[in-house]
Short mmCIF file of the C-alpha atoms (twelve columns), coordinates in Angstrom:
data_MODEL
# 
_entry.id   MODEL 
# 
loop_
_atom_site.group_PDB 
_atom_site.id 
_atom_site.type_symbol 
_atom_site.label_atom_id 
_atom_site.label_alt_id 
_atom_site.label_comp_id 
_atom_site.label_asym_id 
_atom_site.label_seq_id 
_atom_site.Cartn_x 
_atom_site.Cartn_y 
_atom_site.Cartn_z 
_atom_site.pdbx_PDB_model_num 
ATOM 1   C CA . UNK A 1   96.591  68.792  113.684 1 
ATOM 2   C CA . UNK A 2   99.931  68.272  113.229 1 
ATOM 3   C CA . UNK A 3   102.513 67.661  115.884 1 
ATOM 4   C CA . UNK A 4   105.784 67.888  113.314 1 
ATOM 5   C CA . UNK A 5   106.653 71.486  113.247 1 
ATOM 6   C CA . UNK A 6   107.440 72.952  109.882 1 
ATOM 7   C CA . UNK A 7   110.665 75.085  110.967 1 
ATOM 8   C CA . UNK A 8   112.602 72.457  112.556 1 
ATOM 9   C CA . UNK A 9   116.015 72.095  110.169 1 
ATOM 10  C CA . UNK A 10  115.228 68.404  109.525 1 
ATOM 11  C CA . UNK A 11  111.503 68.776  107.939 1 
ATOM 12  C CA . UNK A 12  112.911 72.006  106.335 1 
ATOM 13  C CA . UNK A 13  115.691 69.902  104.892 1 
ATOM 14  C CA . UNK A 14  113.249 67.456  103.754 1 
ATOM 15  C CA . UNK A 15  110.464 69.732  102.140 1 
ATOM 16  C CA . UNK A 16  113.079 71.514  100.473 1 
ATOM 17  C CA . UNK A 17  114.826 67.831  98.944  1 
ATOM 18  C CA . UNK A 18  111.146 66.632  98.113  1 
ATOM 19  C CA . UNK A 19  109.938 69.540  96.112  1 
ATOM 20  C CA . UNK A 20  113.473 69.843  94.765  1 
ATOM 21  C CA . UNK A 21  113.942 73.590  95.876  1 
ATOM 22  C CA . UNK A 22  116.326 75.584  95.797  1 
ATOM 23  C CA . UNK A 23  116.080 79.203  97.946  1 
ATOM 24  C CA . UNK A 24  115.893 82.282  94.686  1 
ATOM 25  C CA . UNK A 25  118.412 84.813  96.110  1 
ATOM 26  C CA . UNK A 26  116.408 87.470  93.940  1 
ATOM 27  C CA . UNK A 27  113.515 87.168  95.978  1 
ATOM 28  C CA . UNK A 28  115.483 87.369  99.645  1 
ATOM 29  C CA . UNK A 29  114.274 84.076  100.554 1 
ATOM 30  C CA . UNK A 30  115.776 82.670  103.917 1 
ATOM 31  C CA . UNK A 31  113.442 80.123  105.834 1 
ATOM 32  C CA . UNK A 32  113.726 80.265  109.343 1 
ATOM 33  C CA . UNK A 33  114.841 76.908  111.218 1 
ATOM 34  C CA . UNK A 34  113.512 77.296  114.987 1 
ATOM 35  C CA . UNK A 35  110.206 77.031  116.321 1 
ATOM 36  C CA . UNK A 36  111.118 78.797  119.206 1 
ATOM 37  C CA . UNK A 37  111.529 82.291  117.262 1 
ATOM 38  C CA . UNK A 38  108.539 81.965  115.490 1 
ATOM 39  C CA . UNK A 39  106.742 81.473  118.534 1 
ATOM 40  C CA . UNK A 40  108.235 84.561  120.038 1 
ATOM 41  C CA . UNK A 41  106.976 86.482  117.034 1 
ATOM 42  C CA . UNK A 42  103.428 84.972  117.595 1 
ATOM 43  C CA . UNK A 43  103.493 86.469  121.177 1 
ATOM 44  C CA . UNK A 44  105.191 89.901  119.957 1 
ATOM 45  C CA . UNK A 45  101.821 90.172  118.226 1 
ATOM 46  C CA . UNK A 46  99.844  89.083  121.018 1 
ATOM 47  C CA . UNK A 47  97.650  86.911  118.298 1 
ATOM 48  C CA . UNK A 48  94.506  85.154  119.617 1 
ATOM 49  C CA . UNK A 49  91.869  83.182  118.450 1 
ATOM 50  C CA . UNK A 50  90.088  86.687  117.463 1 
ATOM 51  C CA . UNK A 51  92.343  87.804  115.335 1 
ATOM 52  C CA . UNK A 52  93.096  88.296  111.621 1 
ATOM 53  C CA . UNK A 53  96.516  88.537  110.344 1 
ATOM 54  C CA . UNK A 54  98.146  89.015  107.056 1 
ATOM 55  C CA . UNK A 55  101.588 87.676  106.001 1 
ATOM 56  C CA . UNK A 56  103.746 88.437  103.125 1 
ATOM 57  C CA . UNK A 57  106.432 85.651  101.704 1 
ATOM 58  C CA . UNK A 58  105.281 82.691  103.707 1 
ATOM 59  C CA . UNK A 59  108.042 80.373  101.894 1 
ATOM 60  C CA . UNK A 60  107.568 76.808  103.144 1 
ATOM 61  C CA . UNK A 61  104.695 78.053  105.710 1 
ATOM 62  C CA . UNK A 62  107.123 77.964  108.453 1 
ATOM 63  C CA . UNK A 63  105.851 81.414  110.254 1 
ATOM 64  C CA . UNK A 64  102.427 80.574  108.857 1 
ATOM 65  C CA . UNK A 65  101.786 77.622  110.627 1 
ATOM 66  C CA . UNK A 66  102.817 79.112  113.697 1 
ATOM 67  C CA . UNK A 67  99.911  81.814  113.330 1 
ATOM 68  C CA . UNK A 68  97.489  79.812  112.099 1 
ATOM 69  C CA . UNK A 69  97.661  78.220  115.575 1 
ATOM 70  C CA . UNK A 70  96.757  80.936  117.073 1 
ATOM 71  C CA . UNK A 71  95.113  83.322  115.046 1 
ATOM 72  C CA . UNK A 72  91.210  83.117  113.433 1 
ATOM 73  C CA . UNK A 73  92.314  83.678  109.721 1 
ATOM 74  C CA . UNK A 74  95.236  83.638  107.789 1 
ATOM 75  C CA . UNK A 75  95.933  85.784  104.402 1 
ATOM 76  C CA . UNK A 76  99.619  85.263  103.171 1 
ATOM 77  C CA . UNK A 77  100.655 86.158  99.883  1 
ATOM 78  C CA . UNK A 78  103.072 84.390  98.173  1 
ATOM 79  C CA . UNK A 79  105.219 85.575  94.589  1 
ATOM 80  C CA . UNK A 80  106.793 82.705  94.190  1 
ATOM 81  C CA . UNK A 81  105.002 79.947  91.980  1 
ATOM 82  C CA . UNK A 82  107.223 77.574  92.732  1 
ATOM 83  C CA . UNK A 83  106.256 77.702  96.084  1 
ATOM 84  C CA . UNK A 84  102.395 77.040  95.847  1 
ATOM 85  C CA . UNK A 85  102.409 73.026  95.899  1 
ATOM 86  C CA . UNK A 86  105.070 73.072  98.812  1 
ATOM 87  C CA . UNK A 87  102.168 75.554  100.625 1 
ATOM 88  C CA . UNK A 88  99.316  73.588  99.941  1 
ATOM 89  C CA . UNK A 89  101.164 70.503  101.571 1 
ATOM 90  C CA . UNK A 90  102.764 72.079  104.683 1 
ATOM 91  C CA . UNK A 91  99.616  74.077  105.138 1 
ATOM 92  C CA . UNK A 92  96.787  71.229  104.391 1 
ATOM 93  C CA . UNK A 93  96.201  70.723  108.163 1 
ATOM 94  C CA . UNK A 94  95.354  74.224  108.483 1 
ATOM 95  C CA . UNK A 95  92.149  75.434  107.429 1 
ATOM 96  C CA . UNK A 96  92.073  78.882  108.400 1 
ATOM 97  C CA . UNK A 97  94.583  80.176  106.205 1 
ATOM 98  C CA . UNK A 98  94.378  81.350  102.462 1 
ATOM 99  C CA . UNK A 99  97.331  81.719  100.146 1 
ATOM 100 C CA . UNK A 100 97.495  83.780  97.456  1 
ATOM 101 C CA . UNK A 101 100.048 83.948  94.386  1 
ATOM 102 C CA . UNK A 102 100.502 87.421  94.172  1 
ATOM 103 C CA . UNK A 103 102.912 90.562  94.510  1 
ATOM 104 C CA . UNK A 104 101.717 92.088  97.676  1 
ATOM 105 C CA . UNK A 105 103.215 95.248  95.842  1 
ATOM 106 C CA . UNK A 106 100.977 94.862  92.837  1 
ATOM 107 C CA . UNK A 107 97.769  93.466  95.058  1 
ATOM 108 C CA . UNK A 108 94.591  95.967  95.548  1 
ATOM 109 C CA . UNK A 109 94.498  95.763  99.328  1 
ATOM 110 C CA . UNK A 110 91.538  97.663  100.267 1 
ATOM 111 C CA . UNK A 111 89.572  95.095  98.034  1 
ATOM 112 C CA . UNK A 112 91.648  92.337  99.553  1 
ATOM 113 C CA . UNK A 113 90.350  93.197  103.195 1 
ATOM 114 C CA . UNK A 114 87.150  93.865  102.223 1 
ATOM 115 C CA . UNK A 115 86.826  90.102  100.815 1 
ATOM 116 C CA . UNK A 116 88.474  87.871  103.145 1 
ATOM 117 C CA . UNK A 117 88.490  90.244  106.096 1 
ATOM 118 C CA . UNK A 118 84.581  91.772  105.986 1 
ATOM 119 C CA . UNK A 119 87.029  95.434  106.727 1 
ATOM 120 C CA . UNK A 120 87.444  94.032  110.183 1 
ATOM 121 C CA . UNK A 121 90.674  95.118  111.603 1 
ATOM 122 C CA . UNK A 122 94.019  93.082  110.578 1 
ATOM 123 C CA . UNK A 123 97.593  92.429  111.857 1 
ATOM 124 C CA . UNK A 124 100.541 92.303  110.308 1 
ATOM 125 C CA . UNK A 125 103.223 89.476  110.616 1 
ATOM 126 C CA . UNK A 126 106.272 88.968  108.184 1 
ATOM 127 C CA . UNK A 127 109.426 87.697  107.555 1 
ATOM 128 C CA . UNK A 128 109.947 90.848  105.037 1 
ATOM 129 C CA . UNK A 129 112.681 90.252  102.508 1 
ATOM 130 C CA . UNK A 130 115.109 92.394  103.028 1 
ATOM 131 C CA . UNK A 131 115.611 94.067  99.196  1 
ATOM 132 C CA . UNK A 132 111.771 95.706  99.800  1 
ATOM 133 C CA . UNK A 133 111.174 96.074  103.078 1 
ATOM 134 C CA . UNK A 134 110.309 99.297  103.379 1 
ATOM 135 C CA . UNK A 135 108.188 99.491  99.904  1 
ATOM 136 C CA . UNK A 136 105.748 97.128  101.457 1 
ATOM 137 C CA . UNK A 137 105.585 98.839  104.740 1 
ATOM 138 C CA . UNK A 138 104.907 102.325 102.954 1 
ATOM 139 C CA . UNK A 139 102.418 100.234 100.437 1 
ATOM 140 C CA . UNK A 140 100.204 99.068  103.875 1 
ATOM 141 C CA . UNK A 141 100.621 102.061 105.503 1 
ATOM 142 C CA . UNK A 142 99.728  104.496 102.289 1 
ATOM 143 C CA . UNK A 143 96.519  102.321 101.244 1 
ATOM 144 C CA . UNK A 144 94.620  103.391 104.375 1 
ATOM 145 C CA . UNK A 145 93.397  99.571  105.100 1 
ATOM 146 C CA . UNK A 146 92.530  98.715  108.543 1 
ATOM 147 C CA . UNK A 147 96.128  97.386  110.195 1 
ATOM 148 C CA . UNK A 148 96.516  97.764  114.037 1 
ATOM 149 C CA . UNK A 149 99.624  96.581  114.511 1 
ATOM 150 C CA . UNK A 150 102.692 95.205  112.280 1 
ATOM 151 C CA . UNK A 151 105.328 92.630  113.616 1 
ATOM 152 C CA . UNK A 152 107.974 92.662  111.032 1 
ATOM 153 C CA . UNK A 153 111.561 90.660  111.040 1 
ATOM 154 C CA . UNK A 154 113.762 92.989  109.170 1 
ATOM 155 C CA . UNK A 155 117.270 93.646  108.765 1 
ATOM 156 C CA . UNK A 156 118.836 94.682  111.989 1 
ATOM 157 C CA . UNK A 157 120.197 98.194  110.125 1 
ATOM 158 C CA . UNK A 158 116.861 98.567  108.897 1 
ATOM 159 C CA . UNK A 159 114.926 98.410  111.625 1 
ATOM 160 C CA . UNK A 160 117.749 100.666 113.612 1 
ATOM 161 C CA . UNK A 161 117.093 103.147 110.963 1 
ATOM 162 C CA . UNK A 162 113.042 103.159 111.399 1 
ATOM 163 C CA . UNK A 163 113.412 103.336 115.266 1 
ATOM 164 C CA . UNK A 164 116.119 106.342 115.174 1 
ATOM 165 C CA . UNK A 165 116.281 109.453 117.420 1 
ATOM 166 C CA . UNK A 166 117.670 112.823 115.615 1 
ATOM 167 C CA . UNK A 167 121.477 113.505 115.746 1 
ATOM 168 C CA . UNK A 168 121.900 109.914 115.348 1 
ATOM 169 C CA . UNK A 169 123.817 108.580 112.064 1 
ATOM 170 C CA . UNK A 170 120.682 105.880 111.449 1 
ATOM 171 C CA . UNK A 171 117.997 108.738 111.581 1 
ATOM 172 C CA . UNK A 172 116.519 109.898 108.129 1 
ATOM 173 C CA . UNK A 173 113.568 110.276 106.105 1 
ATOM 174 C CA . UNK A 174 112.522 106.585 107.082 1 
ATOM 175 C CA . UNK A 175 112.071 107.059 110.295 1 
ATOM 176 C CA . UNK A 176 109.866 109.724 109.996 1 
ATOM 177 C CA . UNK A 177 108.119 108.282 107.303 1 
ATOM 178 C CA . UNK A 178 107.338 105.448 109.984 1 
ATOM 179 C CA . UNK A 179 106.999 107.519 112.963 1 
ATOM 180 C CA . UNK A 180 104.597 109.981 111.537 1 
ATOM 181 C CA . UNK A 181 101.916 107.042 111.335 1 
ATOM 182 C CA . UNK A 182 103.301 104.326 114.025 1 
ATOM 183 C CA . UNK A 183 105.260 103.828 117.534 1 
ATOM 184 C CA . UNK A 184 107.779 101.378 116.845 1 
ATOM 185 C CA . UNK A 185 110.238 99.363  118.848 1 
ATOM 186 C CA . UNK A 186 112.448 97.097  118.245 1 
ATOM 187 C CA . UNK A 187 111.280 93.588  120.437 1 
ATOM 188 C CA . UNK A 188 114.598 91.519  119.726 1 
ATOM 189 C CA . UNK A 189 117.089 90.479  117.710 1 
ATOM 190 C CA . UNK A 190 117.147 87.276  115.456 1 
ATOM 191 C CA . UNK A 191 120.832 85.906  114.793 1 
ATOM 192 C CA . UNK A 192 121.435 84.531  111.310 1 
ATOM 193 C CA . UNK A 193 122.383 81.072  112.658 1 
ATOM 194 C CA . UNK A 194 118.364 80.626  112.576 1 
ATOM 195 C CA . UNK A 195 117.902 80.436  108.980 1 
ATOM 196 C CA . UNK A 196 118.841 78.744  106.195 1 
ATOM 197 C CA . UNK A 197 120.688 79.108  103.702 1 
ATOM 198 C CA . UNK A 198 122.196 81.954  106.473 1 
ATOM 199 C CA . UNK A 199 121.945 85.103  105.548 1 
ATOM 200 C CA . UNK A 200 125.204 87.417  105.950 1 
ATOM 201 C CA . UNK A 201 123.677 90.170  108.247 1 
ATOM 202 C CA . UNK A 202 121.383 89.626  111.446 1 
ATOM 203 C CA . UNK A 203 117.878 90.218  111.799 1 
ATOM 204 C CA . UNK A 204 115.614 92.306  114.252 1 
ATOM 205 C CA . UNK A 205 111.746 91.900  115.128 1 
ATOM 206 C CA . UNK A 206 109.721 94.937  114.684 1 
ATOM 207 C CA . UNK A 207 106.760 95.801  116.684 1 
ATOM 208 C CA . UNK A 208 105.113 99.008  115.030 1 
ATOM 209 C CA . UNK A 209 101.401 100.145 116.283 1 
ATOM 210 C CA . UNK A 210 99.187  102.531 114.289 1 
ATOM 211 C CA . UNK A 211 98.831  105.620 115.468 1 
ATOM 212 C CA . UNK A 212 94.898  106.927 116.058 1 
ATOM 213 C CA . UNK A 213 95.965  110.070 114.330 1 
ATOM 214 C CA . UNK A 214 99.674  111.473 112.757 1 
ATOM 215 C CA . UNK A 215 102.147 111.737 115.392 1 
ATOM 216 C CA . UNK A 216 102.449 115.475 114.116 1 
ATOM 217 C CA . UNK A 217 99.715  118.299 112.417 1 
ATOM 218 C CA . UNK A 218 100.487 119.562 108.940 1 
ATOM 219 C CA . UNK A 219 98.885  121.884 106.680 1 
ATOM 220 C CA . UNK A 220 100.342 119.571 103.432 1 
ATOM 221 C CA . UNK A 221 100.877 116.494 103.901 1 
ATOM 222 C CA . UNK A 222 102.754 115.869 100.598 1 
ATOM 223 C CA . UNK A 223 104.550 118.999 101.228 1 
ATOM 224 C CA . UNK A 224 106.029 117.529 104.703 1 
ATOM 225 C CA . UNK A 225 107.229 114.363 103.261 1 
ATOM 226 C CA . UNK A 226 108.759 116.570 100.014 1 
ATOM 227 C CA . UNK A 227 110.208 118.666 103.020 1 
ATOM 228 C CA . UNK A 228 111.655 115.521 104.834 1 
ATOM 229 C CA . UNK A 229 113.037 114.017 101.855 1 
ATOM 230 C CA . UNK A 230 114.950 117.029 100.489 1 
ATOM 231 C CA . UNK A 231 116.402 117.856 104.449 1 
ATOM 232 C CA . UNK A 232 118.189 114.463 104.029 1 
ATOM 233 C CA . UNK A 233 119.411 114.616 100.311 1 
ATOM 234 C CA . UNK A 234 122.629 115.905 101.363 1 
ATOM 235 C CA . UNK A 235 123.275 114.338 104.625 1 
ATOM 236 C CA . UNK A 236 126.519 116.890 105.179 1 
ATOM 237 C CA . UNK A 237 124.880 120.019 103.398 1 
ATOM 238 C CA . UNK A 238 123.166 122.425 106.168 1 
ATOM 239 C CA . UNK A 239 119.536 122.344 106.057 1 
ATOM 240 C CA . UNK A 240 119.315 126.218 104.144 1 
ATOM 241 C CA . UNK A 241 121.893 124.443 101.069 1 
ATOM 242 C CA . UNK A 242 119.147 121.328 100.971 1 
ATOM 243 C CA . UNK A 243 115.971 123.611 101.093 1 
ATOM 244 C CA . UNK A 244 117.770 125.488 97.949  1 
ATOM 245 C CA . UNK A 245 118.744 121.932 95.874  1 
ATOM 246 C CA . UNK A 246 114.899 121.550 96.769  1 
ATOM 247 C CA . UNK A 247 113.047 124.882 96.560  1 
ATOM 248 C CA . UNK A 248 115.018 126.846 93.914  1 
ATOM 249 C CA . UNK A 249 117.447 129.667 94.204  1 
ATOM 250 C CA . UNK A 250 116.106 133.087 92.987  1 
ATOM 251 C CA . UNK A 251 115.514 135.861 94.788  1 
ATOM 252 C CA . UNK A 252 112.001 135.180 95.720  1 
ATOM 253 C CA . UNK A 253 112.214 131.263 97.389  1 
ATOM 254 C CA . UNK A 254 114.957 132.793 99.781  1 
ATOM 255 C CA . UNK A 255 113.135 135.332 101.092 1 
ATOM 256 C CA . UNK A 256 110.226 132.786 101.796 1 
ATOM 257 C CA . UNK A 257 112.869 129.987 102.992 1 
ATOM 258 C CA . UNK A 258 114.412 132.972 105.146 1 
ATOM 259 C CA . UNK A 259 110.711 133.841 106.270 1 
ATOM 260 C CA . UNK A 260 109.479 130.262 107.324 1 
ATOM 261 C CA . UNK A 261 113.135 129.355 108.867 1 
ATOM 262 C CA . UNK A 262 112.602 132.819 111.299 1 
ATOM 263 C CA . UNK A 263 108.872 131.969 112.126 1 
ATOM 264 C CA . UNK A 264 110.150 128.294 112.283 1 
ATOM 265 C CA . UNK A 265 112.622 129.670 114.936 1 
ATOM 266 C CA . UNK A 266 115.094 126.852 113.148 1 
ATOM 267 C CA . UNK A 267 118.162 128.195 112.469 1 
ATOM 268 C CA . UNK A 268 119.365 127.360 108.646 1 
ATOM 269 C CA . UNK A 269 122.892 126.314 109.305 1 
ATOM 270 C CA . UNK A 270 121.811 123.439 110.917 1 
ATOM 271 C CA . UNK A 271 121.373 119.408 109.446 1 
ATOM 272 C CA . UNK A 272 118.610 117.936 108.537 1 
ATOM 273 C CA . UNK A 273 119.527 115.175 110.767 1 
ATOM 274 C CA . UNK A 274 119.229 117.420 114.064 1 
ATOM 275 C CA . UNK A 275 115.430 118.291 113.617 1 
ATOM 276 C CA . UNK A 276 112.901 116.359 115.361 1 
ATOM 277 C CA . UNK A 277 109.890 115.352 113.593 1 
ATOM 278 C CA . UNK A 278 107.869 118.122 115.164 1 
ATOM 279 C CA . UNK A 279 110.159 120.715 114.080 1 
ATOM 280 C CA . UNK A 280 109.889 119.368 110.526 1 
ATOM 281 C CA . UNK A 281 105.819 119.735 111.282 1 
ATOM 282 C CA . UNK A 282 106.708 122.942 112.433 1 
ATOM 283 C CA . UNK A 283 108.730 124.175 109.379 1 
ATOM 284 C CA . UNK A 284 106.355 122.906 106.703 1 
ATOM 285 C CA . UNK A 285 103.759 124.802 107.835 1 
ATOM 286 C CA . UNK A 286 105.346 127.750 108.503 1 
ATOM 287 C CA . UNK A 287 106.191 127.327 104.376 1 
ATOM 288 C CA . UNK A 288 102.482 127.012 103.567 1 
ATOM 289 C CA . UNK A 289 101.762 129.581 105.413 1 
ATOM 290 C CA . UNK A 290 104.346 132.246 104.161 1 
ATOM 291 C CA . UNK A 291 103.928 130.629 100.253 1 
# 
């Protein structure tokens, strides 16, 4: 096993000159420089021997290697072709992990867990870039594979915006999006003197558990996201102006907005912004059942 760590700024330097590469902006790539974060990442995951863990854009294998340490398997997917010999190097003492060239967007992951996995339960650890962050987040969380816990390095605004509280400026749609299926918290923040090349914003370490059921009973499922989506449109409209942009404006959608707001007991001249997540739950179901 190898002693030389991947993320120290010399080998990076090194791999990087060898393979004569050259970080694609397009695809957020940053690799991180210090072993020392990495390992804090490991730990924020608590990953042992028994576990399985999946990681999207392993770059030079940096964060990789560091798990593979510790954990029983390794999945990482990797888009970037260029990438695959520089992988299959840094990686070759390491034969518990499995790289794939693929789009994690694109990828079937049911099927994926149910081949390398056996549907035995997985964790999540990434170095997400930052451009589709929260499209692979939604794309783990909406294909219903086994995940019980994600530790994610995100942009620091971001990951404020997942974690928010209502009647804060970061609180939106995302938040509940997250918070409806996971407790999150944010374990630390990652400066971008780390990386390299440096990015221009700083980064923040996710910790986000799965939830045994919804944080929050709805009738509609669909019809509470549609709900959560449209309160936010207009950030400075009132919540009864963004239920009409929404709903519709004749006659007979007021008087079942009106309805649901009064049975609700949410008054419609206030922001979308200043309803919790169970008042949301609340209101969409008081609109299925006054349809």
């Amino acid at each position: 096993m190898t002693t030389k760590r991947i993320a120290t700024p010399s080998y990076t330097k090194a791999i990087m000159e060898k393979f004569n590469l050259s970080t694609k902006k397009s695809l957020g790539q940053n690799f991180i420089c210090d072993p020392n974060i990495l390992d804090k990442i490991v730990a924020c995951g608590n990953i042992t021997e028994s576990d399985n863990v999946v990681e999207v854009g392993p770059g030079i294998g940096a964060l990789t290697e560091a798990l593979a340490l510790k954990a029983k398997k390794v999945l990482a997917y990797e888009i970037d072709q260029r990438l695959l010999p520089v992988l299959k190097e840094t990686l070759a003492p390491y034969k518990n992990v499995i790289v794939l060239n693929q789009d994690v967007l694109k990828s079937n992951l049911p099927e994926d867990f149910k081949t390398y996995f056996s549907d035995e339960p997985v964790k999540v650890v990434a170095n997400l870039p930052y451009y589709i962050t929260t499209p692979i987040m939604m794309h783990f969380l909406e294909s219903n594979v086994a995940v019980s816990q994600f530790v994610l390095m995100m942009q620091k605004e971001v990951a404020e915006r997942i974690t928010a509280k209502p009647n804060t400026k970061a609180y939106g749609s995302l938040s509940i999006a997250v918070q409806y299926y996971m407790s999150t918290k944010i374990a630390f923040i990652v400066p971008r003197t780390v990386f390299m090349p440096q990015p221009n914003v700083d980064s923040a370490i996710l910790s986000l558990e799965k939830r045994s059921e919804p944080l929050v009973s709805v009738l509609n499922e669909k019809e509470f996201f549609k709900l959560v989506r449209g309160a936010f449109q207009l950030r400075r409209k009132t919540l009864w102006n963004n239920l009409l942009a929404l709903y519709g404006k004749t006659p007979e959608v007021r008087e079942w907005l009106t309805k649901s707001l009064e049975t609700a007991e949410i008054a419609p001249s206030r922001r979308g912004e200043s309803l919790s997540i169970e008042e949301f739950a609340t209101l969409s179901n008081a609109l299925e059942e006054e349809k």
